[in-house]
Structure formats: C-alpha cells, structure tokens
N, C-alpha and C positions, 0 to 999 in steps of 0.2 A: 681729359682731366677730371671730369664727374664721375668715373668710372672708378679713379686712383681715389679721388677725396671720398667716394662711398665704401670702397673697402679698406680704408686707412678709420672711416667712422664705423664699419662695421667690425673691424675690429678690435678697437677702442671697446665696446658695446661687450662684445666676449670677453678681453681682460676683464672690468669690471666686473662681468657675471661671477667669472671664476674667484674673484676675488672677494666678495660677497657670501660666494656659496661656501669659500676656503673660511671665513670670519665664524658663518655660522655652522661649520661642521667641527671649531674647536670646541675645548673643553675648559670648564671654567676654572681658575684655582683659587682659591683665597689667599689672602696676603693677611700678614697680621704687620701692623706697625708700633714699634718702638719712638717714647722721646729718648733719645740719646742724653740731651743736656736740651737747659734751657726749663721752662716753666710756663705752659699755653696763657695767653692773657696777660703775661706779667713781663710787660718788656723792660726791659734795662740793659746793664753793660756789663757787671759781674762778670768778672773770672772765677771761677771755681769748679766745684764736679756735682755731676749731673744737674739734677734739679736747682744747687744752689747757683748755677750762672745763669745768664740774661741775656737774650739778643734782643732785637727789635728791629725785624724786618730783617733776618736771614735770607740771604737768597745763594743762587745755585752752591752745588757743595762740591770740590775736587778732591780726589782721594790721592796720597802718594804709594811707593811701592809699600812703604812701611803699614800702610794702613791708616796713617793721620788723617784727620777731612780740614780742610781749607773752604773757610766761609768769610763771604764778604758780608759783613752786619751793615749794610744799607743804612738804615737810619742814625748809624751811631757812628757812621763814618770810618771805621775799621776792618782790618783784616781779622779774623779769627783762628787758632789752631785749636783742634776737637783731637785730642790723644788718646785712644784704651790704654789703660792702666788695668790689668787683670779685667775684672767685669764691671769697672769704672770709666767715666768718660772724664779728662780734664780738660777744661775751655781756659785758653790762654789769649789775652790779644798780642797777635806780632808786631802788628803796624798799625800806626793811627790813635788818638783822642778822644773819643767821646765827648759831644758837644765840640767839639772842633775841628769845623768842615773848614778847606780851604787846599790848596797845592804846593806841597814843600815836600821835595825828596829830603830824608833822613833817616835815620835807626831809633826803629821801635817807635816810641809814643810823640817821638821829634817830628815825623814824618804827617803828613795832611792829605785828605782824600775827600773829595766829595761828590757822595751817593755812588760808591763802588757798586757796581751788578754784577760782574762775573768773574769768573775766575778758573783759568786753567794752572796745572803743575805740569813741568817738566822730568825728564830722569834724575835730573840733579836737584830736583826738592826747590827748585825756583819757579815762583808764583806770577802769573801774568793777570793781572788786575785790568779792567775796565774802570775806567774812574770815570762815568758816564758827563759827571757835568762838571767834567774841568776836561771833556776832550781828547783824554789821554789815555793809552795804553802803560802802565805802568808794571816793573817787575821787582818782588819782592824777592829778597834769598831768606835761607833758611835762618841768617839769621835778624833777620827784621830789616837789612837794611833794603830803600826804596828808592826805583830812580827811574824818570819816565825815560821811557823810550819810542813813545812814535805821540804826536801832536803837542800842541801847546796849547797850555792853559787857558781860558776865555778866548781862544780862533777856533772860530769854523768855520768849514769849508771843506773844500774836497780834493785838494793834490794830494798824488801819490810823492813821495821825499822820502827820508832818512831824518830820524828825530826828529826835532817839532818842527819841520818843513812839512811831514805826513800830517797833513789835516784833513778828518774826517768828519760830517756833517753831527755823528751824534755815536758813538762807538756805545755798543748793545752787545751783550750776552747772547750765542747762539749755542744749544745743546744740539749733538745731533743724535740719531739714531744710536748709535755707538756709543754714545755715554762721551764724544768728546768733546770741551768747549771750546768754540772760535769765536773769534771778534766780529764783526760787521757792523757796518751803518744802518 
C-alpha cells in the first residue's frame, strides 16, 4: 500500500511539474477592455445607451445566440437586457424595481427579486436567475415575465423536490471553465 500511495504522490509531483512548466512556457497576450454601458463610480438604475445607463453591482453576464448580455444588477434588484444596436449598447430592465427588493412572480417591473447573483440563458432566450436571498431559482422569458421555479422564499434548507419543495441552503452563481453558469449551494 506505501508503494501504491508513493507512486500515486509521485505522480501527482509530475502533473504539477508539467503543468507549471506548460503555464511558463506560454505567451502572454494583452487584452484591452471596453465599458459597454454603464458609467465606473456612478451607480444607479437608468436605462439608456452606453454611458448614459447605470448598474450598481452588476454581477455575472449571460450572452443569448442573438448576442444580447443578461445581467443581474444585484443592488438594484433587477434583471438587466445590454442590446448592440450598430456600435451602441442599449440597457433595458426586464424584471424587477429598483429599490424594491422582495419575491413576487410577475411581468416586467411587477415582478420582485432580492439580491439576484447569477444568471444563465437558454436556447429559447429564457433566463434562469438566482435570487440568492429569497432561496429561489427563478426563470425569466424573453418577455419579462417571472416565476420561481425550485425553492421558496424565506426556507432553507436542503431537500431535493420539484418547486418550492427543492430547498436549497443559499443557491450561488457558479461560472465554469466553459463560460457556463450553474446554480449550487
């Protein structure tokens, strides 16, 4: 058994090397970054294009086939749509209030969310929301309407169920390598 666990660690030992030697024998590229929309420092809620909109606390960004990006504005409690328009960005909110957090399926600005984090799209342009502190998975369609579908609001906990039977201790945004986002606790 000492024999097995030394060439299981000395193997271990070699990945890593290679993997190290693999890091420093790339090349480096530079990246240039673009604001899209939005304006550093000046958070708010505005809809509009480019510079003239507002997030506060954007977090992860899902792209559809169309090229739209889907952002969940965290602080302001909303979904966001980021559209090109030629060499223009327009920032629309789909779902959600500004200043009001809280959990109510409905269309457009009806609808309640509080402190969304992530966000995947499907093929059909329907949005899968994390709405971290109301426990829910929630899914958006394209056209703003909103309706949870795994947890219930104010329960935690951890069964697996079918709508808000599925409660989850704290449902979190996972990116993976791949650029896709999943849910987890």
């Amino acid at each position: 058994m000492k024999n097995r666990t030394g060439l299981v660690t000395s193997a271990m030992i070699v990945l890593a090397l290679m993997a190290l030697q693999s890091l420093a024998s790339s090349t480096y590229e530079p990246y240039t970054f673009t604001t899209l929309a939005g304006k550093a420092g000046s958070p708010g809620s505005a809809d509009g294009m480019n510079s003239a909109a507002r997030f506060y606390s954007p977090t992860p960004v899902a792209v559809d086939s169309a090229g739209n990006l889907y952002v969940t504005d965290c602080f302001n409690d909303m979904i966001r749509q980021v559209t090109p328009v030629g060499t223009n960005w327009v920032v629309t909110t789909l779902a959600g209030k500004a200043g009001s957090s809280g959990s109510a399926d409905g269309t457009g600005n009806a609808a309640r969310f509080n402190w969304p984090t992530g966000v995947a799209v499907d093929r059909a342009g329907n949005l899968y929301v994390t709405d971290s502190n109301n426990n829910t998975i929630r899914k958006v369609t394209p056209a703003g309407v909103v309706t949870t579908i795994a947890g219930k609001a104010g329960s935690v906990g951890g069964a697996d169920g079918t709508g808000n039977a599925a409660l989850d201790a704290k449902p979190e945004r996972r990116t993976g390598r791949t650029g896709r986002t999943g849910f987890c606790c």
